[in-house]
C-alpha positions as CSV (number, residue, x, y, z in Angstrom):
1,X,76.2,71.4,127.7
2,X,74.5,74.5,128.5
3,X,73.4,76.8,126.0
4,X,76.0,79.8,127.3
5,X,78.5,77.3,126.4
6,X,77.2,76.5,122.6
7,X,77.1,79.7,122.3
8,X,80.4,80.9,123.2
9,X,82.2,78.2,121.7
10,X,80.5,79.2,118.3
11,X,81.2,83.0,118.9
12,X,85.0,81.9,119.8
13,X,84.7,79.5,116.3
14,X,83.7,82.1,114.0
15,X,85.2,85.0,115.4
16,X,88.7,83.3,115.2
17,X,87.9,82.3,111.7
18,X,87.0,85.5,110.4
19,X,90.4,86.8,112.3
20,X,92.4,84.3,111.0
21,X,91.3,84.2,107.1
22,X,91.3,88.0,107.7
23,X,94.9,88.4,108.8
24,X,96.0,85.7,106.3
25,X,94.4,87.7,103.5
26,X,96.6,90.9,104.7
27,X,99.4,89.3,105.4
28,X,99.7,88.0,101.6
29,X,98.2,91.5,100.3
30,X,100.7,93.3,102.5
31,X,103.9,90.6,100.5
32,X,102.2,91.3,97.0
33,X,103.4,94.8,97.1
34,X,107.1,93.2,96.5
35,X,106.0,91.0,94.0
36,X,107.3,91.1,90.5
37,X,105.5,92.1,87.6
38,X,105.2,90.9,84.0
39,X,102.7,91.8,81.5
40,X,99.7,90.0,80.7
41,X,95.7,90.9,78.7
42,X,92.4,90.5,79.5
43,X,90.8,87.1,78.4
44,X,87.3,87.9,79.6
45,X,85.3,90.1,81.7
46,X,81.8,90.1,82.5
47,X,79.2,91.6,85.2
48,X,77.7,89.4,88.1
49,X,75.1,90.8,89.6
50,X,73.4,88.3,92.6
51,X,70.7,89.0,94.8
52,X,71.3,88.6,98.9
53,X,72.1,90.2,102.2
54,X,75.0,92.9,101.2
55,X,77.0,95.5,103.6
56,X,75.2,98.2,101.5
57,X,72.2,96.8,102.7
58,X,70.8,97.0,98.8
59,X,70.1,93.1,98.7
60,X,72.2,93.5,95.5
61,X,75.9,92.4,95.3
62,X,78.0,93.3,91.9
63,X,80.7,91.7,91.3
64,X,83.4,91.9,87.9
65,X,84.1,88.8,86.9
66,X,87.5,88.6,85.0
67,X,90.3,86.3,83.9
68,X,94.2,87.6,82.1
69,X,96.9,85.6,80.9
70,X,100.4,86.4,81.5
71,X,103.5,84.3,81.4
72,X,106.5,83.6,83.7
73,X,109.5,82.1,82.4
74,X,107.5,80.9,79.5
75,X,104.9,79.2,80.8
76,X,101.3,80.7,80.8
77,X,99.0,81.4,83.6
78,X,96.0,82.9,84.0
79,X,94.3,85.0,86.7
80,X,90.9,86.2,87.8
81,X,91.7,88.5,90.7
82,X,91.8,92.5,90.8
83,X,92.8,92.8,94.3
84,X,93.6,90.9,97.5
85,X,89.6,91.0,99.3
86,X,88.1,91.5,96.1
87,X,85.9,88.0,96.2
88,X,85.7,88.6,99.8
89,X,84.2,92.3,99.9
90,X,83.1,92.7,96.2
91,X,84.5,95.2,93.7
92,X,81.8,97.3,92.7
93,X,79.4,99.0,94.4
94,X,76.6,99.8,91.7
95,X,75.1,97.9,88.5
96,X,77.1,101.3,86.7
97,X,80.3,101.0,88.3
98,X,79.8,97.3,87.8
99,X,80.1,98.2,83.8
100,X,82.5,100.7,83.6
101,X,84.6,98.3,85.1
102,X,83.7,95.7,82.8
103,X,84.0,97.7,79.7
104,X,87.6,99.0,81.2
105,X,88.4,95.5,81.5
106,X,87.6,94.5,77.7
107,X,89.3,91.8,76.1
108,X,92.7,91.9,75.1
109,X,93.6,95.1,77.0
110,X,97.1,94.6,78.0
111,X,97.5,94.8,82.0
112,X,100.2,95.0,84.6
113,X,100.2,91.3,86.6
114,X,102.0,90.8,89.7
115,X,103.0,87.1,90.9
116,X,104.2,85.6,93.7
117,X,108.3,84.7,92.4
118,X,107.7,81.4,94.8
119,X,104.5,80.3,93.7
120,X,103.8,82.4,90.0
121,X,100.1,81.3,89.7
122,X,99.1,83.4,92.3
123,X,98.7,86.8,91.4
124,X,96.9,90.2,91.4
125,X,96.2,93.1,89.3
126,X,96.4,95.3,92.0
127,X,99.6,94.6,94.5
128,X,99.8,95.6,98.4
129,X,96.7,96.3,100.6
130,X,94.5,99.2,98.5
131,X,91.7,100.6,100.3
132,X,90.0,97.3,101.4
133,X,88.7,97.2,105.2
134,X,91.1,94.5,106.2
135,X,91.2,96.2,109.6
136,X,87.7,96.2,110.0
137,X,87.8,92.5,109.0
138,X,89.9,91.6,111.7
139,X,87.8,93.6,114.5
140,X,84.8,92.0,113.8
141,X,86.5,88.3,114.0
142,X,88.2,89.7,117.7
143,X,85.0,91.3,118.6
144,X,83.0,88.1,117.8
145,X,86.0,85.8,119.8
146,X,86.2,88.1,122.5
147,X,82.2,88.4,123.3
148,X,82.1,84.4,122.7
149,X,85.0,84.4,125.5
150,X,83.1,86.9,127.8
151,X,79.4,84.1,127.3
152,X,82.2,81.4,128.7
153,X,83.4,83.2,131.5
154,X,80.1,84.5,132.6
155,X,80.7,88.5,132.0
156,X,77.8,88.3,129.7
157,X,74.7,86.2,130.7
158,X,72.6,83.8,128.2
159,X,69.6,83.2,129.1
């Protein structure tokens, strides 16, 4: 097995696992915006700041850590997510916005939940897409398949 090979197959790998998680993510975010809603309240919020590489290129990733109760048809569930993405890209970009959002987030503020009808423990606090780069998401993961296909077929030489 050559190394052009290695390296092609692990460009096709991860580029068609970035697409696919990618476009699975969308797909669900893009279904959420038909979702019902119910109310629920904040449980618990809290800041999370961690240190490592981060698209800012700060080192410094902060996230808002949250979980809400709500019920459907009289049973109780509880959620942690703000938006479809939000684990994936973050949700705030500074150690500030990272507190305001906490603080807005306090403990028994009453929020709007949306749920999946079929499957009621998944659900968001913000429903449909929002301004996540879902599209860029899915470029990168083609990008990454498509160059790993290029290695295999020889259009780009490994040395």
């Amino acid at each position: 097995m050559t190394n052009a090979t290695v390296l092609s197959g692990l460009l096709i790998a991860i580029g068609a696992a970035i697409a696919i998680a990618g476009g699975w993510l969308l797909m669900i975010a893009r279904r959420s915006a038909c979702w019902q809603s119910t109310r629920g309240h904040i449980v618990g919020a809290k800041g999370d700041v961690s240190s490592g590489s981060h698209k800012s290129g700060s080192g410094t990733d902060y996230r808002v850590v949250i979980a809400y109760a709500y019920e459907v048809a009289g049973q109780r569930f509880e959620g942690h997510r703000i938006a479809f993405g939000d684990n994936l890209w973050g949700n705030a970009r500074s150690r500030d916005e990272m507190q305001r959002r906490v603080a807005f987030y306090h403990p028994g503020r009453e929020v709007t939940v949306y749920y999946d009808p079929a499957s009621p423990d998944r659900c968001t606090l913000t429903a449909g897409v929002g301004n996540l780069p879902f599209n860029a998401t899915l470029a990168v993961g083609a990008a990454l398949a498509i160059a790993g296909a290029a290695v295999l077929l020889g259009w780009i030489r490994v040395a």
